[in-house]
C-alpha positions in Angstrom: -28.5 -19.9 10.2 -25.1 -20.3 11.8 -25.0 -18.8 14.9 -21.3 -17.0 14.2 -23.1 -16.6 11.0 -25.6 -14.2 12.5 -23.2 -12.8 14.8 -21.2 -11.3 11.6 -25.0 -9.5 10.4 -24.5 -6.2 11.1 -21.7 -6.1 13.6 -19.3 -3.6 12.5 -16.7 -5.5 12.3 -18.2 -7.4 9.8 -17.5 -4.5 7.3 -16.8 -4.1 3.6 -14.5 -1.6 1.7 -17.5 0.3 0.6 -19.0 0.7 3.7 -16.0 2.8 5.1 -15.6 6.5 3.9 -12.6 7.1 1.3 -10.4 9.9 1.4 -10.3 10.0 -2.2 -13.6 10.1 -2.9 -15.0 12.1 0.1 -14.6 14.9 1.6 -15.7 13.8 4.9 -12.7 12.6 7.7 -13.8 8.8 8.2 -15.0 7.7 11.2 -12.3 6.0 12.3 -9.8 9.1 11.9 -9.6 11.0 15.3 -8.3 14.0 14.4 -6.3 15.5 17.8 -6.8 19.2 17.0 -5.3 22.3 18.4 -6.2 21.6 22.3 -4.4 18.1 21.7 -1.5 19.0 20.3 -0.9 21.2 23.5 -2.3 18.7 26.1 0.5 16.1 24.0 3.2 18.3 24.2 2.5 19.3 28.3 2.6 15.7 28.8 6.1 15.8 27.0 7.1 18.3 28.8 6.9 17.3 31.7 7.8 13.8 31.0 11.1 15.1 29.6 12.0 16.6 33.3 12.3 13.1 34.6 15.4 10.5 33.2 14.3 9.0 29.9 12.6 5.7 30.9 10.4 4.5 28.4 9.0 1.5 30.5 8.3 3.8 33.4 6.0 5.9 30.9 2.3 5.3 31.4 -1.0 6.7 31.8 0.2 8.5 35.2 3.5 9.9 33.9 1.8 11.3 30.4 -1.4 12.2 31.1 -3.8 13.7 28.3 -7.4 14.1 30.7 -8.8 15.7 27.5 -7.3 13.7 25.1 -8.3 10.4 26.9 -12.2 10.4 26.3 -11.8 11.1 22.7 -8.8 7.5 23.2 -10.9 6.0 24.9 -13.6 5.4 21.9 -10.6 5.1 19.8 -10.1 1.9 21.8 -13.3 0.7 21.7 -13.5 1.1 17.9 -10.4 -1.6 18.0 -11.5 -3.9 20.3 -15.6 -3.4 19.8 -16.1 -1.4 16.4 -14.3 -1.6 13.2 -11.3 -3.3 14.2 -9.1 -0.1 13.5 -8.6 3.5 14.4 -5.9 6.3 13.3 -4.8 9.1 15.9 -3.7 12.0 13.6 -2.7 15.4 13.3 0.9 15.3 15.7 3.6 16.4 13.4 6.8 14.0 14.0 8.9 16.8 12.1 8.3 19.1 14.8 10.3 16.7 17.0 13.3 14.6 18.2 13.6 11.0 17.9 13.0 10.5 21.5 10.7 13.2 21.7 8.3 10.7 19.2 9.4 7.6 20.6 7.4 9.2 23.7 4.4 11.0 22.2 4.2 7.3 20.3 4.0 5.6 23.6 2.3 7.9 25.5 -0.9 8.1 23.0 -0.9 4.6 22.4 -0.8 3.9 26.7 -4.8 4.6 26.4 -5.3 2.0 23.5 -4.0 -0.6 25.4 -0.8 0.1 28.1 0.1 -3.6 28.2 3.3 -3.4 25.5 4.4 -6.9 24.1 7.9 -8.4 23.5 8.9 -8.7 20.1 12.3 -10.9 20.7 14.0 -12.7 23.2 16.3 -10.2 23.3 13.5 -7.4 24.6 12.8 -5.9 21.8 9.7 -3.6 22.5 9.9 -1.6 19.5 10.6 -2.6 15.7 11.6 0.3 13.5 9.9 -0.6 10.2 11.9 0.8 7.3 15.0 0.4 4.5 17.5 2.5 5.7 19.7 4.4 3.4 22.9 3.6 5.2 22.4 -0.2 5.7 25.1 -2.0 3.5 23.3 -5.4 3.6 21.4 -6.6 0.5 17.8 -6.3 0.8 17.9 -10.6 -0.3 19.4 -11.1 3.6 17.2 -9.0 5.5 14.0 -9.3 7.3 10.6 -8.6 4.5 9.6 -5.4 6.8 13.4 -4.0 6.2 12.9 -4.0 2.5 10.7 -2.2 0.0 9.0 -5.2 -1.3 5.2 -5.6 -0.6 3.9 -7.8 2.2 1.5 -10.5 2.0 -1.8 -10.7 3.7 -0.1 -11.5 7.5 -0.9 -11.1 11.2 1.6 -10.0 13.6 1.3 -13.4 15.7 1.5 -12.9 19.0 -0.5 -10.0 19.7 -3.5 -8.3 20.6 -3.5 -4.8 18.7 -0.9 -3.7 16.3 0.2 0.0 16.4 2.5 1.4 13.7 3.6 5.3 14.0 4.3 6.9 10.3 7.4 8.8 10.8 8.1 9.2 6.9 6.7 8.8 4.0 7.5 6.6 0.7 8.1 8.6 -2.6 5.5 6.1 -3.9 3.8 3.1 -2.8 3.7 1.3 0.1 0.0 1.8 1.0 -1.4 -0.2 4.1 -4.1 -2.2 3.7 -6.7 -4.5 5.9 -9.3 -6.9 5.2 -11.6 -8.1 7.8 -11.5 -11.9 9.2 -15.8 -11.1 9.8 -16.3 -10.6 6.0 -14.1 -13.3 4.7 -15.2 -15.6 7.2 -18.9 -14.8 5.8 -17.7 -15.5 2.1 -16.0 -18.2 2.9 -19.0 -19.9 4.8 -21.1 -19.3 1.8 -19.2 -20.2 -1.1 -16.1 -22.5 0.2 -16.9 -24.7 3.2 -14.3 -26.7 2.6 -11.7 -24.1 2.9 -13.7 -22.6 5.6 -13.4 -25.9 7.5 -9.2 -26.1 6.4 -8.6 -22.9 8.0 -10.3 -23.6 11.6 -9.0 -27.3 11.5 -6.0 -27.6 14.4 -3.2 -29.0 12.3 -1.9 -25.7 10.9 2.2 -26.1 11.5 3.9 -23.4 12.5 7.6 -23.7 13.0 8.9 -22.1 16.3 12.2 -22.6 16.4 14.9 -23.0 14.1 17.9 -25.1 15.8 16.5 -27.3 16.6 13.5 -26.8 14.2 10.5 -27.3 15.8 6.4 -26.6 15.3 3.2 -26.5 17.0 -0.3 -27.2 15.4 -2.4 -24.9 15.0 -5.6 -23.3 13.5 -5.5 -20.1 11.1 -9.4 -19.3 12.0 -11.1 -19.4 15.3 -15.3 -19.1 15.1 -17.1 -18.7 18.4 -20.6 -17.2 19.1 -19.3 -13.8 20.0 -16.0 -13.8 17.8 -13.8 -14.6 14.9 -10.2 -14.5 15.1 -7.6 -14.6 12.5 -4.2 -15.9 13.7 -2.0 -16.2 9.6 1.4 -15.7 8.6 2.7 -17.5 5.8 6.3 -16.9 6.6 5.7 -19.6 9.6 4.1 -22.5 8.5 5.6 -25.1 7.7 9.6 -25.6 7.4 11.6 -22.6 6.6 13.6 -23.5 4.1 17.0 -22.3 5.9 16.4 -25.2 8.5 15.6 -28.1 5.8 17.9 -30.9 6.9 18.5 -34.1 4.2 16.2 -36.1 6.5 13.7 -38.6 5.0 10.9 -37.1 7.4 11.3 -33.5 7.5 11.2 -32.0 10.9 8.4 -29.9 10.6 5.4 -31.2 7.7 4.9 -29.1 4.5 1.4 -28.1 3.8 -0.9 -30.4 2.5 -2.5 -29.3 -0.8 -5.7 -28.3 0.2 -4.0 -25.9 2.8 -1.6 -24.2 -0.1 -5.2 -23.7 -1.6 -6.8 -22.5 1.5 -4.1 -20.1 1.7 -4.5 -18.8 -1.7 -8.6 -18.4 -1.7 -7.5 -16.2 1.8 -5.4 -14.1 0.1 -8.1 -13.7 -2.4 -10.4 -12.8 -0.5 -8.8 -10.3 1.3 -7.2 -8.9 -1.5 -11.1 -8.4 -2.6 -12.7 -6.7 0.4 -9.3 -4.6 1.4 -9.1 -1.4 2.3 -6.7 1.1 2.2 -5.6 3.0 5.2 -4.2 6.6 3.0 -1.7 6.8 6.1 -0.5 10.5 6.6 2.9 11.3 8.0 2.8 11.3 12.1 -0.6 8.9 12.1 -0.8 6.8 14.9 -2.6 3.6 13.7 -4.1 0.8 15.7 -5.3 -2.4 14.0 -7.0 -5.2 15.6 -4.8 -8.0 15.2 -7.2 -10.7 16.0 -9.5 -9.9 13.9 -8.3 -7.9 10.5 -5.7 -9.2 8.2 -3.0 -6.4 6.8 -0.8 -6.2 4.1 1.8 -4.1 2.0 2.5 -2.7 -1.6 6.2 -2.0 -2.2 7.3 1.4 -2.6 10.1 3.8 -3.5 11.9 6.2 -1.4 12.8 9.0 -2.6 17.0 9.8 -3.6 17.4 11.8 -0.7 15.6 11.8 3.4 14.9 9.1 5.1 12.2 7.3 3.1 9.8 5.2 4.5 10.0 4.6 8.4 7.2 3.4 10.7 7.6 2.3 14.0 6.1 -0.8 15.1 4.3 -1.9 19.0 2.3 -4.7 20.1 -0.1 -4.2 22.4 -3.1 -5.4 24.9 -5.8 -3.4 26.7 -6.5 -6.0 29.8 -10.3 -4.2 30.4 -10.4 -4.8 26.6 -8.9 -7.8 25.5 -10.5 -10.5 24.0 -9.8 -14.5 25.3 -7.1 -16.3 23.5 -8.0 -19.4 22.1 -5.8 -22.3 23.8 -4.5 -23.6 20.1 -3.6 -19.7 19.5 -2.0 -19.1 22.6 1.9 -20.2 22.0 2.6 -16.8 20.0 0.6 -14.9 22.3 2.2 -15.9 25.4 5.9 -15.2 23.5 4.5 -11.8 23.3 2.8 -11.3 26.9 4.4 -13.9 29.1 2.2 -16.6 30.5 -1.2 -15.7 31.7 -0.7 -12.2 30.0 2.3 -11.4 33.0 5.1 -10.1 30.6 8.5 -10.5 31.6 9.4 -8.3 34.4 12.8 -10.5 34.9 13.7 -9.2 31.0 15.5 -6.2 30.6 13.4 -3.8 27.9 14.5 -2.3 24.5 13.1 0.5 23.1 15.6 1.8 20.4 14.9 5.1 19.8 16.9 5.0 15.9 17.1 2.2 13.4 20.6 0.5 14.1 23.6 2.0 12.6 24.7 -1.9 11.1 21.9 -4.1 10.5 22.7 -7.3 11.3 21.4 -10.1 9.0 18.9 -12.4 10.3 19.4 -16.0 10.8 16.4 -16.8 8.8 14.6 -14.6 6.5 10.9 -14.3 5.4 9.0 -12.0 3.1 6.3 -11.4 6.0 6.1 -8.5 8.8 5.8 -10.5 11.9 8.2 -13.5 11.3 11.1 -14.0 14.0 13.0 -17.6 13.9 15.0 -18.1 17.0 17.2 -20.9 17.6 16.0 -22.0 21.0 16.4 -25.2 23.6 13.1 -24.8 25.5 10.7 -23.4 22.9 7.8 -26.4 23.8 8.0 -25.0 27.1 4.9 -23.1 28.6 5.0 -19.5 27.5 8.1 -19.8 25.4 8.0 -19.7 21.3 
């Protein structure tokens, strides 16, 4: 057998839907829920507390400057589930009603210091945070807006560039919008056993994925990376190949379109994890943490309700240095966008951490139904560490 073959046997990553508890069938809290209780709401709101004495910094809040002693063992395996176990874990039971904006923001980045305190850029512009919602007050049509600013579902999709994924549930939808994910370890399995040929399409280097939009340019890439102690996933539609907005009346377009066999590679992906998904049944105030190299996640659309806020999640990446698993070299380009080169950040960029959604929302220059995707027009983007 396959030596990443007989890695997948029993690891836990290697899961399937009905291996993992279900809310709605059980009465049991899954294992992956860590329920903060009584004594952590109070150690939480201490550390707020005291936090709140100081000017508001939210880059200068860490492990030392919100501390949660008790709190941190029960974190602690949290992490490990992420990085070791399942692939995902969901902090729960902090009420966001019970405080302000910036009082979350905090509690948000104070829990999610002991998953991993290493918090990645998500724009050129130092964008640490990305509210993820449809706000009632924005005036732009949903057509011209980034596909996490709508209500429409999301395709299977990782957030490129990025270790862990953490999403805080503010509010909830009317209906819809269920979270789902799909592990990389169980598709990979399928995938070996019944399409090779896929399997092979998907780790093959010459995945394009457009970086930049004026001028438009790509690196080559593989979706799938098998060693003998991991498989990592590294997918978002929305990039590869040339986004439309940038198509030029060229005879050779300046980034390829997908060969065939990689449109149905695509497709038997989506499949698949579409078949061994999972549903998170998010609560409001969770605190989720998904593994981002190594489970796929997706949306269904929802429906806010006629009056509050609707559906609003608030999106960080993240990395956990003790943690962290090695970055292929063909992945690396959306990683280092993310963490700077060699994992440094970008200490000469000045940090954003809006505490609301903006007021105006500002169309983007290019558009795409998936979470991650961010086009920027850019003069050095084939140079080390840039994207």
């Amino acid at each position: 057998m396959d030596k990443a073959l007989r890695l997948t046997d029993g690891h836990p990553m290697s899961w399937t839907p009905n291996g993992l508890t279900n809310t709605e069938e059980s009465f049991e809290t899954p294992q992956h829920v860590y329920n903060v209780g009584r004594q952590g709401i109070d150690e939480v709101e201490q550390a707020l507390g005291a936090f709140k004495k100081r000017i508001f910094d939210a880059d200068s809040l860490t492990r030392e400057s919100f501390p949660l002693p008790r709190l941190q063992g029960q974190l602690a395996c949290a992490s490990l589930d992420v990085h070791q176990g399942r692939g995902f874990a969901i902090v729960r039971g902090l009420d966001p009603r019970k405080y302000t904006a910036e009082e979350n923001l905090a509690i948000f980045l104070g829990v999610s210091n002991y998953i991993g305190e290493q918090r990645g850029v998500q724009d050129k512009k130092g964008s640490m945070l990305t509210h993820v919602t449809d706000s009632k007050i924005w005036t732009t049509p949903p057509e011209m807006r980034h596909g996490i600013h709508t209500t429409t579902s999301l395709a299977w999709h990782c957030d490129m560039g990025t270790d862990v994924l953490a999403l805080h549930v503010r509010s909830l939808p009317e209906t819809g919008g269920s979270t789902f994910v799909a592990s990389s370890w169980t598709i990979y399995r399928e995938l070996a056993a019944s399409y090779p040929t896929v399997l092979e399409a998907l780790c093959d280097p010459s995945w394009p994925i457009q970086v930049s939009g004026n001028p438009p340019r790509y690196i080559v890439a593989p979706l799938l990376h098998v060693s003998e102690a991991q498989v990592l996933i590294s997918v978002d539609p929305g990039r590869l190949g040339l986004h439309p907005a940038t198509a030029k009346a060229e005879p050779e377009p300046p980034v390829p379109a997908l060969s065939q066999l990689q449109l149905e590679s695509l497709e038997i992906l989506s499949a698949l994890a579409t078949k061994h998904r999972y549903c998170l049944d998010l609560k409001l105030g969770d605190i989720v943490f998904i593994n981002n190299l190594s489970l796929l996640h997706a949306r269904d659309p929802y429906v806010d309700p006629s009056e509050g806020p609707g559906r609003h999640l608030v999106r960080l990446w993240l990395r956990n240095p003790k943690l962290a698993w090695t970055i292929p070299h063909a992945m690396r380009a959306p990683w280092e966008a993310a963490f700077g080169p060699n994992g440094s950040g970008f200490p000469e960029l000045e940090k954003r951490y809006p505490v609301l959604p903006s007021l105006v929302y500002k169309p983007p220059k290019y558009t795409a139904g998936s979470a991650a995707f961010l086009l920027e027009d850019s003069e050095d983007v084939n140079a080390e560490g840039s994207i």
